[in-house]
C-alpha positions as a Markdown table, in Angstrom:
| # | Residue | x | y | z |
|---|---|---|---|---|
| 1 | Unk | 0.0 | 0.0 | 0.0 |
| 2 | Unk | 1.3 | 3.3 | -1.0 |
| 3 | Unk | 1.6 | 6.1 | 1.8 |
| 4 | Unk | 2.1 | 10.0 | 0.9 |
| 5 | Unk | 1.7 | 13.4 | 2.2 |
| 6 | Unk | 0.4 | 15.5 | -0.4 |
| 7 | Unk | 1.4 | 19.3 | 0.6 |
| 8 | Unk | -0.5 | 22.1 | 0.0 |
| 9 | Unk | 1.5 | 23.3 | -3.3 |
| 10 | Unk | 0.8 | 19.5 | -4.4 |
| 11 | Unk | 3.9 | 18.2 | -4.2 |
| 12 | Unk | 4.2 | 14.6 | -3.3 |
| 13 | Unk | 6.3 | 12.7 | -0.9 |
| 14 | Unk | 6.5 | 9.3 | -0.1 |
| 15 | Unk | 5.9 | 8.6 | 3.9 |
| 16 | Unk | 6.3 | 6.0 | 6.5 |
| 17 | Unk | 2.9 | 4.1 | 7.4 |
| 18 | Unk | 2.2 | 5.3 | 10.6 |
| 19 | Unk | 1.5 | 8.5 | 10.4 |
| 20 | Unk | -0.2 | 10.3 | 13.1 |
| 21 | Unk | -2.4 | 13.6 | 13.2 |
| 22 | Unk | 1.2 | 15.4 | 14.6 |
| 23 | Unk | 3.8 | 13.5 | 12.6 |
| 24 | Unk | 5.0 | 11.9 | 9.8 |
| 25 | Unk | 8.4 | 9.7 | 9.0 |
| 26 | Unk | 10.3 | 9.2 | 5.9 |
| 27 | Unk | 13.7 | 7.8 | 4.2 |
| 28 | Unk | 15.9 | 9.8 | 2.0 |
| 29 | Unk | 19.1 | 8.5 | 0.8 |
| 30 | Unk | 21.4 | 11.5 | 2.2 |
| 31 | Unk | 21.6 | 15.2 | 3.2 |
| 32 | Unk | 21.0 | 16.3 | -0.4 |
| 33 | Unk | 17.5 | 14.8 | -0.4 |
| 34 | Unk | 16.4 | 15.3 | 2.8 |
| 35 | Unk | 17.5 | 19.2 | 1.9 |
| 36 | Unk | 15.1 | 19.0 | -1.1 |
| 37 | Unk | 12.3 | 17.3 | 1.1 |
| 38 | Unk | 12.7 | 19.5 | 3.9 |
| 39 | Unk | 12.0 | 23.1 | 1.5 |
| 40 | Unk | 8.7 | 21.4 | 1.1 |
| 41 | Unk | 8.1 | 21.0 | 4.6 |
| 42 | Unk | 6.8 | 24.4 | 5.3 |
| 43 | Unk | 4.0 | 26.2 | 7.2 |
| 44 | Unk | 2.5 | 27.1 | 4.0 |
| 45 | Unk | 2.4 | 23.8 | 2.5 |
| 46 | Unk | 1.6 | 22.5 | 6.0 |
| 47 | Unk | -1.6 | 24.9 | 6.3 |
| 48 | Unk | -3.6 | 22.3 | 4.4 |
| 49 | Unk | -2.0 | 19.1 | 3.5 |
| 50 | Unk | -3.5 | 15.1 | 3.2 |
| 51 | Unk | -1.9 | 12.0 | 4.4 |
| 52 | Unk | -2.7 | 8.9 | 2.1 |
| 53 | Unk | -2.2 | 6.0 | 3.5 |
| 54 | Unk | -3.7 | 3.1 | 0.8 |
| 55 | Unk | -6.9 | 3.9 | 0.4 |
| 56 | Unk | -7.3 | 6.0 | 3.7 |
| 57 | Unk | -6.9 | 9.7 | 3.5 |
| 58 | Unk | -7.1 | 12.5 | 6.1 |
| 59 | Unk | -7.1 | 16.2 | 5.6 |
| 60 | Unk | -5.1 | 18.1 | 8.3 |
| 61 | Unk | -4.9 | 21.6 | 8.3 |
| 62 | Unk | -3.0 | 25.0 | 9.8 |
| 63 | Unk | 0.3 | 22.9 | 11.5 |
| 64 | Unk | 3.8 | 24.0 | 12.1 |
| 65 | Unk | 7.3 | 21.8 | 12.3 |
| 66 | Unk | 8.0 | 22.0 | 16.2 |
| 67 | Unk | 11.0 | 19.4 | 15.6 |
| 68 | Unk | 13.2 | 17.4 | 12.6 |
| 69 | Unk | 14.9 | 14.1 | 14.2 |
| 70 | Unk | 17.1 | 12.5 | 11.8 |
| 71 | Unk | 19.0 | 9.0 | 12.5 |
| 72 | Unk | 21.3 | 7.2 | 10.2 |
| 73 | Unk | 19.9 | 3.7 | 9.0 |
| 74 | Unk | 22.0 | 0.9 | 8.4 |
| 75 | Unk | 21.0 | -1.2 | 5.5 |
| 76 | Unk | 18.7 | -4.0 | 6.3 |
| 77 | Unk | 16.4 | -6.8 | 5.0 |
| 78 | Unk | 13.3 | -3.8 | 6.7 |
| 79 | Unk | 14.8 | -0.9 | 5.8 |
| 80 | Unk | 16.9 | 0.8 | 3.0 |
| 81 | Unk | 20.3 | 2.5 | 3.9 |
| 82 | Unk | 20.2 | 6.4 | 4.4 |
| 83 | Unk | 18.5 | 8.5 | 6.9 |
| 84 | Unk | 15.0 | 8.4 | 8.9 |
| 85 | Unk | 13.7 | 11.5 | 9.2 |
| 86 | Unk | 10.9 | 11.6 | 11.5 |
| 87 | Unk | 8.9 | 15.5 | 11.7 |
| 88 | Unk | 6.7 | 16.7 | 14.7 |
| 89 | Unk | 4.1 | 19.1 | 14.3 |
| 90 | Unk | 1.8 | 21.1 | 16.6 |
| 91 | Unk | -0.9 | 23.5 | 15.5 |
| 92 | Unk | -0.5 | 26.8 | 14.4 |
């Protein structure tokens, strides 16, 4: 099942399942992407976005990054090598 954010200036970016009303989690494969992911990631794409999650969706509006964590992953039979980047949000 496919699992996205789709931002308010339509881009769309793969996610984690799992995503919660006040975060989201992705891979990227290094600095360079997460760079280009993270220019997306702002409160005017955040002011109405969707999460898809297979055939689920859900409509959040009006939320602001409060924190980025980003951990190196290790390349296993789960999970593909690069970083996690996990963002928090709270309302605006």
């Amino acid at each position: 099942m496919e699992n996205k954010i789709i931002f308010a200036d339509g881009t769309e970016q793969e996610i984690l399942s799992g995503a919660t009303e006040y975060s989201f989690s992705l891979y990227v494969s290094d600095m360079e992407e997460f760079i280009r992911v993270n220019q997306k990631v702002t409160e005017e794409n955040l002011s109405e976005y969707t999460i898809v999650s297979g055939r689920h969706q859900a409509i959040r509006k009006d939320r602001k990054v409060i924190r980025v964590s980003i951990t190196e992953q290790p390349e296993t039979e789960e999970t593909p090598e690069g970083l996690l980047v996990v963002y928090n949000l709270e309302d605006l």
